[in-house]
KOLNUDO-465241 format. One record per residue (C-alpha): y, z, x; residue number from 0; residue in three letters. Coordinates in nm, 2 decimals. Layout:
REC       Y       Z       X  seq  type
REC       Y       Z       X  NUM   ALA
...
// end
This chain:
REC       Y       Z       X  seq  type
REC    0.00    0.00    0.00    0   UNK
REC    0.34   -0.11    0.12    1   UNK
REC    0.63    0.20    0.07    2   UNK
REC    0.97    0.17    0.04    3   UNK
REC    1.17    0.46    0.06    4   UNK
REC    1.53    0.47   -0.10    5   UNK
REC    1.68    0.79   -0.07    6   UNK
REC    1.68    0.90    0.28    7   UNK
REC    1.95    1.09    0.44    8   UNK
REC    2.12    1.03    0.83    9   UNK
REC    2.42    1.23    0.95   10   UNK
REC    2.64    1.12    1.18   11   UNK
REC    2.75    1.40    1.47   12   UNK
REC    3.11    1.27    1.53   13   UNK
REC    3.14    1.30    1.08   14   UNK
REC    2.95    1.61    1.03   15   UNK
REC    3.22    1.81    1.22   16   UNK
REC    3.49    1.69    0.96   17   UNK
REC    3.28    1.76    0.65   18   UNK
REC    3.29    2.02    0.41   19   UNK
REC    2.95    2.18    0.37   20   UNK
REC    2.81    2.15    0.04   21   UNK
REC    2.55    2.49    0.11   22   UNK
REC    2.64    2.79    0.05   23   UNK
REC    2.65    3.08    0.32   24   UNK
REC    2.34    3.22    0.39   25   UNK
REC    2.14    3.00    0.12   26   UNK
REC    1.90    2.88    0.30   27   UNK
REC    1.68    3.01    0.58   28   UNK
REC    1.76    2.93    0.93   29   UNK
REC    1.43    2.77    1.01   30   UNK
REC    1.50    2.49    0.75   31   UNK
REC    1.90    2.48    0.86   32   UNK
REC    1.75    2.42    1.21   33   UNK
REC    1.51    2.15    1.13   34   UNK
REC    1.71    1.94    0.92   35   UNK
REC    2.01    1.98    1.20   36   UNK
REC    1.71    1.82    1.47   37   UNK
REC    1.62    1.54    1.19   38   UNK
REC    1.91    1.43    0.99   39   UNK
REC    2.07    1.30    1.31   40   UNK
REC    1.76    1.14    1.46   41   UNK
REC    1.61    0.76    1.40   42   UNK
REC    1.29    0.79    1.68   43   UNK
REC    1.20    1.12    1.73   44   UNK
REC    1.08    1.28    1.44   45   UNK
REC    1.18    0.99    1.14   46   UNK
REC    1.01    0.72    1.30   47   UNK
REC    0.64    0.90    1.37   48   UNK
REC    0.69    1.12    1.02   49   UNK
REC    0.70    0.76    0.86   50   UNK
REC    0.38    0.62    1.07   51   UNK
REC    0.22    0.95    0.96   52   UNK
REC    0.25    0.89    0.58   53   UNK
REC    0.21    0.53    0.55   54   UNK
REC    0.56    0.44    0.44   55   UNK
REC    0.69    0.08    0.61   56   UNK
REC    1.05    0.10    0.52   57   UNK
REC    1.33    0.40    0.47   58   UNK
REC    1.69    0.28    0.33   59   UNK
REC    1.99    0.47    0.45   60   UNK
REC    2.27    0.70    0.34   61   UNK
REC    2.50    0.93    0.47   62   UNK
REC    2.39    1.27    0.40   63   UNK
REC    2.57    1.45    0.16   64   UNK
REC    2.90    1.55    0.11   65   UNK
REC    2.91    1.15    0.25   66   UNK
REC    3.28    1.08    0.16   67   UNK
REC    3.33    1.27   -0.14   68   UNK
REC    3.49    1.57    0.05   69   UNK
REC    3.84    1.68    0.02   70   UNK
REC    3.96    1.41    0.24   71   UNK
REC    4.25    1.17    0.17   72   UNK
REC    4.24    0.78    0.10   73   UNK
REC    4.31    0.70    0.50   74   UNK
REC    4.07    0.92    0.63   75   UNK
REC    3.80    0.84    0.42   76   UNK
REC    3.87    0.43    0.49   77   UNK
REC    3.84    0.50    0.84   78   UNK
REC    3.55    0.71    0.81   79   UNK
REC    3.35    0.48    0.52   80   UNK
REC    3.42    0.17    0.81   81   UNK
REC    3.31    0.41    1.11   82   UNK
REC    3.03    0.52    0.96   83   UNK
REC    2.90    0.22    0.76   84   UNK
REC    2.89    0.01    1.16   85   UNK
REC    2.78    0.30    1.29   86   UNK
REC    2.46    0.22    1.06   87   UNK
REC    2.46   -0.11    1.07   88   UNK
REC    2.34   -0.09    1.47   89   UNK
REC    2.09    0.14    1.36   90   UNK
REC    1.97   -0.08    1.13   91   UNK
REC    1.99   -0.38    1.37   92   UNK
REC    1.78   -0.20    1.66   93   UNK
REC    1.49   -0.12    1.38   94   UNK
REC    1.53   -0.41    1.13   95   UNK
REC    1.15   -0.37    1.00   96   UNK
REC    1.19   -0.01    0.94   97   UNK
REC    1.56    0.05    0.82   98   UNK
REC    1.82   -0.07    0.52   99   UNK
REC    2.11    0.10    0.44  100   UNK
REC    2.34    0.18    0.17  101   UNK
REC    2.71    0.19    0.21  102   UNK
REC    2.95    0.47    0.19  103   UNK
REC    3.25    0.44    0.05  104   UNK
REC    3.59    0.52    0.02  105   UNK
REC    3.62    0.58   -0.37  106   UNK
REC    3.96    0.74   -0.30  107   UNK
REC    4.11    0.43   -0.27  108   UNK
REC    3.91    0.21   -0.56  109   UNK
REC    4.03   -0.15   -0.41  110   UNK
REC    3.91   -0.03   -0.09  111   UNK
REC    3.59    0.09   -0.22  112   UNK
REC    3.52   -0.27   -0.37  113   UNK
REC    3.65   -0.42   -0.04  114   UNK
REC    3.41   -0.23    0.22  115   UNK
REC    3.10   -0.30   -0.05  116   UNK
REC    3.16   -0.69   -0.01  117   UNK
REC    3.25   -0.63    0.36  118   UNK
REC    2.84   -0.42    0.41  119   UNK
REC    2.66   -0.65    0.14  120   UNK
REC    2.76   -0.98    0.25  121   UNK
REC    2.86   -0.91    0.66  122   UNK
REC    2.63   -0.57    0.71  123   UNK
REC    2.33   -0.74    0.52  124   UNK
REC    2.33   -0.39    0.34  125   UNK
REC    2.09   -0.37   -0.04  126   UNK
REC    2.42   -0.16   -0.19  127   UNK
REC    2.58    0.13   -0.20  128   UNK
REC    2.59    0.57   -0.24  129   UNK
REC    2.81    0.79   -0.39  130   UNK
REC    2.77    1.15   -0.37  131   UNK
REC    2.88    1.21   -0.73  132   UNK
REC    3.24    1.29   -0.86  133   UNK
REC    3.55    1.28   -0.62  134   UNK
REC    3.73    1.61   -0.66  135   UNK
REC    3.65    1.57   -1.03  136   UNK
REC    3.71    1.20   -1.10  137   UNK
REC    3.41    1.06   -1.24  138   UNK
REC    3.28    0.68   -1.25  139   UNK
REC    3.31    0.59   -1.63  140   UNK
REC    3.76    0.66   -1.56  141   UNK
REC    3.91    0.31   -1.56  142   UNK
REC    4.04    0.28   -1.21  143   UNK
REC    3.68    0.23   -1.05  144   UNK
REC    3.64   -0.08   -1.28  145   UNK
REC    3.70   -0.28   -0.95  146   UNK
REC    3.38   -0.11   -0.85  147   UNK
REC    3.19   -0.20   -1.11  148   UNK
REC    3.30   -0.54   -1.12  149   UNK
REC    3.19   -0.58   -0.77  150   UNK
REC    2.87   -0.45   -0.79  151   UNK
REC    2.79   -0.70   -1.07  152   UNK
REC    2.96   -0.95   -0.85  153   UNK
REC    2.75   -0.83   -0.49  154   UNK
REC    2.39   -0.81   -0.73  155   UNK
REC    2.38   -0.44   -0.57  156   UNK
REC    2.33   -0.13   -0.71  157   UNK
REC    2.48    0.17   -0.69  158   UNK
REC    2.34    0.50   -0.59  159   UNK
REC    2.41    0.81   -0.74  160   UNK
REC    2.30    1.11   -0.56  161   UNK
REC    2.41    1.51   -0.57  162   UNK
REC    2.58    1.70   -0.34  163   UNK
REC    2.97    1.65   -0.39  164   UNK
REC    3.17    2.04   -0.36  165   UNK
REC    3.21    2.18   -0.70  166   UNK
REC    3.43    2.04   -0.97  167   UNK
REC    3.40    2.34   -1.22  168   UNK
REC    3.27    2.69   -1.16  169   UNK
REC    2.96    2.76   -1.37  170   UNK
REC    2.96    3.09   -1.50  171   UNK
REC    2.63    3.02   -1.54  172   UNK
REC    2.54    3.04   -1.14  173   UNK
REC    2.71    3.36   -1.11  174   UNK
REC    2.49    3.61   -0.90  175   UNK
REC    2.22    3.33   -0.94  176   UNK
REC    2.28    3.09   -0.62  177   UNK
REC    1.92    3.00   -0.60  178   UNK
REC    2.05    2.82   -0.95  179   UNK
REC    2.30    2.56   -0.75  180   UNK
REC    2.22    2.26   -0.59  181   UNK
REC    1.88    2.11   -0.58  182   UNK
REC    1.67    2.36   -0.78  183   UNK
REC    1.93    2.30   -1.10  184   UNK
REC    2.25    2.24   -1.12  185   UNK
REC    2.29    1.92   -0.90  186   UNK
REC    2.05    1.75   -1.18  187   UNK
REC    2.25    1.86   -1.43  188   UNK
REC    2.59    1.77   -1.30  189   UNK
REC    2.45    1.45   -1.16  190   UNK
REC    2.30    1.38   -1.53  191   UNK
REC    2.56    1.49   -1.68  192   UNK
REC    2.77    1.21   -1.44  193   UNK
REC    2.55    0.94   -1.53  194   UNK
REC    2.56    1.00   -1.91  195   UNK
REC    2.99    0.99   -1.91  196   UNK
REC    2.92    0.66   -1.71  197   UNK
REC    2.70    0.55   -2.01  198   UNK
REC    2.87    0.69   -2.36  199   UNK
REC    3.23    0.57   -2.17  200   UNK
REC    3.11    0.19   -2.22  201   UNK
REC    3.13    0.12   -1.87  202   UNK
REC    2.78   -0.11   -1.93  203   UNK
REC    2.89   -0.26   -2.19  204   UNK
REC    3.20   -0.38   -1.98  205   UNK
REC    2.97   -0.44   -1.70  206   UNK
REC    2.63   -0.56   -1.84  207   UNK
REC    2.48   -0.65   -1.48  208   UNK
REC    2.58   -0.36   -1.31  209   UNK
REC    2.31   -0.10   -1.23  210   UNK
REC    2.30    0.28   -1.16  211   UNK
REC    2.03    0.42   -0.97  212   UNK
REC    1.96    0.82   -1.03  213   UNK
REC    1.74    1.01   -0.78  214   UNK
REC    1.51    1.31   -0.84  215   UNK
REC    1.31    1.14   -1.15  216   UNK
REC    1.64    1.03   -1.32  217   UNK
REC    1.80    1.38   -1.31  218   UNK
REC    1.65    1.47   -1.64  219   UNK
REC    1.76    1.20   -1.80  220   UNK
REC    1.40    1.00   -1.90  221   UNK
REC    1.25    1.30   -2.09  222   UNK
REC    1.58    1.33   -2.29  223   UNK
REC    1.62    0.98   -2.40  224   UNK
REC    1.45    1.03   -2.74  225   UNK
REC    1.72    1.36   -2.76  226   UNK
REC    2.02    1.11   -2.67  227   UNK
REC    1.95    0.89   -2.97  228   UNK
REC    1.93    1.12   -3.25  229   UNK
REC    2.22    1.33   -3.19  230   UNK
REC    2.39    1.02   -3.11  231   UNK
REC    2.34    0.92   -3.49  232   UNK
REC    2.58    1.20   -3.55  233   UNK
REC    2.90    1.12   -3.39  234   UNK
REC    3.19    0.99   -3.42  235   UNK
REC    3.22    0.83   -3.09  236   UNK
REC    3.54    0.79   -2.91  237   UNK
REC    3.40    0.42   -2.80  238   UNK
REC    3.09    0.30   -2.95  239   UNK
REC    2.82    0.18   -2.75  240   UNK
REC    2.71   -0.17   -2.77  241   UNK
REC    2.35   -0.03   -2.78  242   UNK
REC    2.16    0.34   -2.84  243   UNK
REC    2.22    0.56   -2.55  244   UNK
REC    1.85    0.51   -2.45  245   UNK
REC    1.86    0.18   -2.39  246   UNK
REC    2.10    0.22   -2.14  247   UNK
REC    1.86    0.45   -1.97  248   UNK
REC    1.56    0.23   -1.78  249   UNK
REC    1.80   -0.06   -1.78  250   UNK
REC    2.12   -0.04   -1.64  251   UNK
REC    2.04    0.31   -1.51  252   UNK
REC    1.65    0.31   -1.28  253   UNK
REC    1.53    0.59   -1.09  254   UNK
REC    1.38    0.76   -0.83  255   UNK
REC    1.06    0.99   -0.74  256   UNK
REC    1.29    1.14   -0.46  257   UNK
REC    1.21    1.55   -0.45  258   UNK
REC    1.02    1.53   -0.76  259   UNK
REC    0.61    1.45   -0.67  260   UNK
REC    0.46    1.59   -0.97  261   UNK
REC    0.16    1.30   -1.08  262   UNK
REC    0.27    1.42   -1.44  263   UNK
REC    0.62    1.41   -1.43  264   UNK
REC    0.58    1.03   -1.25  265   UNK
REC    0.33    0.93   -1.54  266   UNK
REC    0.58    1.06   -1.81  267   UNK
REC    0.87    0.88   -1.69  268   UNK
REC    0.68    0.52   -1.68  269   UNK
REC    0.59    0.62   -2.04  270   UNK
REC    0.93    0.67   -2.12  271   UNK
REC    1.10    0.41   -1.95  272   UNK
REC    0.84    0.18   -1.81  273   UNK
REC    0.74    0.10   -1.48  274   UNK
REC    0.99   -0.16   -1.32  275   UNK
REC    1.28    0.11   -1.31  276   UNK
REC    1.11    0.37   -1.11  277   UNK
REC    1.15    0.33   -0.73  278   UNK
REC    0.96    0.54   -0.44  279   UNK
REC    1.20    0.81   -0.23  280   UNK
REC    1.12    1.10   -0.03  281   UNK
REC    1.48    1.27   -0.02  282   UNK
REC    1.36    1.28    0.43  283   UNK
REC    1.43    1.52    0.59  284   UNK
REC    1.47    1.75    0.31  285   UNK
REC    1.12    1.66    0.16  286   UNK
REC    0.80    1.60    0.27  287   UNK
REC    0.71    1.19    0.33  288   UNK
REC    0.34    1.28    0.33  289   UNK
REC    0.41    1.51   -0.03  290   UNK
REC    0.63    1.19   -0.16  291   UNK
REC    0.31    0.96   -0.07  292   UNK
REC    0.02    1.20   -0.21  293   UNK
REC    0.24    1.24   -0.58  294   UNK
REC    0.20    0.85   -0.62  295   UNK
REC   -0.12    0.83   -0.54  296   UNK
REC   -0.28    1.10   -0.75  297   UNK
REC   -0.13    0.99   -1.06  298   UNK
REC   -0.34    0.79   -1.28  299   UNK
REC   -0.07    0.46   -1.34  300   UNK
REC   -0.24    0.11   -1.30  301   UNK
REC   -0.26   -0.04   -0.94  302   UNK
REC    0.00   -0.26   -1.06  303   UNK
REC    0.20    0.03   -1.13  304   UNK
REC    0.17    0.17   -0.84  305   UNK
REC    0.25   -0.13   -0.65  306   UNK
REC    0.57   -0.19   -0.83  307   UNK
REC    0.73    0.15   -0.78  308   UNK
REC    0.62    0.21   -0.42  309   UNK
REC    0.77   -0.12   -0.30  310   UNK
REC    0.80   -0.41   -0.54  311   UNK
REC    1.07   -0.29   -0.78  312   UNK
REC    1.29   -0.22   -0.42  313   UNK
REC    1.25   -0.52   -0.31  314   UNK
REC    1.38   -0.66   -0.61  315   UNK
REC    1.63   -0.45   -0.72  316   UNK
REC    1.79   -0.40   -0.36  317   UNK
REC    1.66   -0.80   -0.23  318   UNK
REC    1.48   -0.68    0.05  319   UNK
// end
């Protein structure tokens, strides 16, 4: 079996400095800390021989979170998107076999945004782009990433949207509770939540080509779709959708098996919204490439199943 992997973080040393961290103090244990600080930077050492190890042929690249979406302004973050987006481009270029990659950009500055997409898609060979969900609490359905949109249907790329931007909101929810905030919960549900305001604001129905991609089995999203539809029946909405929320969901908006291996889980999303919008991901290094491997093959799905969501539905979607 061929894997593609689609959600696989790198840092860059001379960025990382400059970034805000999204962890909290003291969250995690220093053993972990330390081994993703010796992997995220690394291409050969540890990424390279983890990948022989579990079988998987091909690892796209992003910029580890907070990416861009940090409390920087527009300049900085078109210098850094253009720094680090070459800066990956070699990488990719002295591993071409093993390594895509995903642009970061600038979404301070929209037009720019747009710009460096066509500037990685059509000069950097790059399969589309990451966003590490809201900036500073602008969200993707707001009218001034239109541009965006428009040339992503433009590019044929898709867009990525992953966790990990600092806090818009303070959940009350979290409080005295941090093993509640970020991957364990409340990155899924702010990242769903992102996704759906991209969805009931129209912004498919102004862009009908365009295409969201949604880590983690779809942030929650699949198992609710049935949900979405028949409290949507209800509303009054501020701007009607051209079609049921669900439809949206497995069309313009595909997922990921990143940091969610459960054989079940996998099986009930394919059910839900079939098996040309799921793609494989590890989340590497902050999950296990052999565990990502081992949760796709125990499930029961069809070999052609299985084929299309460990490589074939990348290569289309992303034109590897």
């Amino acid at each position: 079996m061929r894997y593609i992997a689609v959600e696989e973080a790198f840092s860059i040393p001379e960025l990382a400095d400059s970034q805000s961290s999204p962890w909290p103090a003291n969250r995690f244990s220093q053993r972990y800390l330390a081994d993703w600080g010796r992997r995220l930077p690394d291409f050969t050492e540890y990424r390279l021989p983890e990948m022989d190890a579990a079988g998987i042929d091909v690892q796209v690249l992003s910029l580890t979170v907070p990416g861009l979406q940090a409390d920087i302004g527009a300049a900085a973050a078109r210098d850094a998107a253009r720094f680090a987006n070459d800066y990956l481009a070699r990488v990719v270029a002295e591993h071409p076999g093993r390594f895509r990659g995903f642009a970061a950009l600038p979404m301070q500055d929209p037009a720019a945004a747009a710009a460096e997409l066509g500037r990685c898609v059509r000069e950097l060979g790059f399969c589309g782009a990451l966003v590490n969900d809201h900036l500073q609490g602008h969200y993707l359905d707001e009218s001034l990433y239109d541009e965006v949109w428009a040339a992503l249907e433009e590019l044929s790329v898709p867009l990525y949207l992953h966790p990990g931007a600092p806090p818009a909101d303070r959940w009350k929810v979290l409080d005295g509770r941090p093993e509640l905030y970020g991957a364990t919960w409340s990155w899924a549900a702010e990242t769903g939540g992102h996704a759906l305001r991209v969805i009931y604001g129209g912004t498919f129905d102004r862009h009908p080509a365009a295409r969201l991609i949604l880590g983690h089995m779809g942030e929650f999203l699949p198992f609710m779709r049935s949900r979405l539809d028949s409290r949507y029946a209800t509303l009054d909405p501020q701007v009607p959708l051209h079609r049921l929320p669900s439809a949206y969901i497995g069309s313009n908006v595909v997922i990921t098996t990143s940091g969610v291996f459960s054989p079940a889980a996998l099986t009930g999303a394919v059910l839900e919204i079939g098996s040309d919008a799921v793609l494989f991901s590890v989340d590497y290094p902050y999950e296990s490439s052999h565990q990502a491997v081992a949760g796709l093959e125990q499930t029961t799905l069809s070999d052609a199943d299985r084929h299309k969501i460990a490589h074939g539905n990348a290569e289309r979607i992303l034109r590897l």
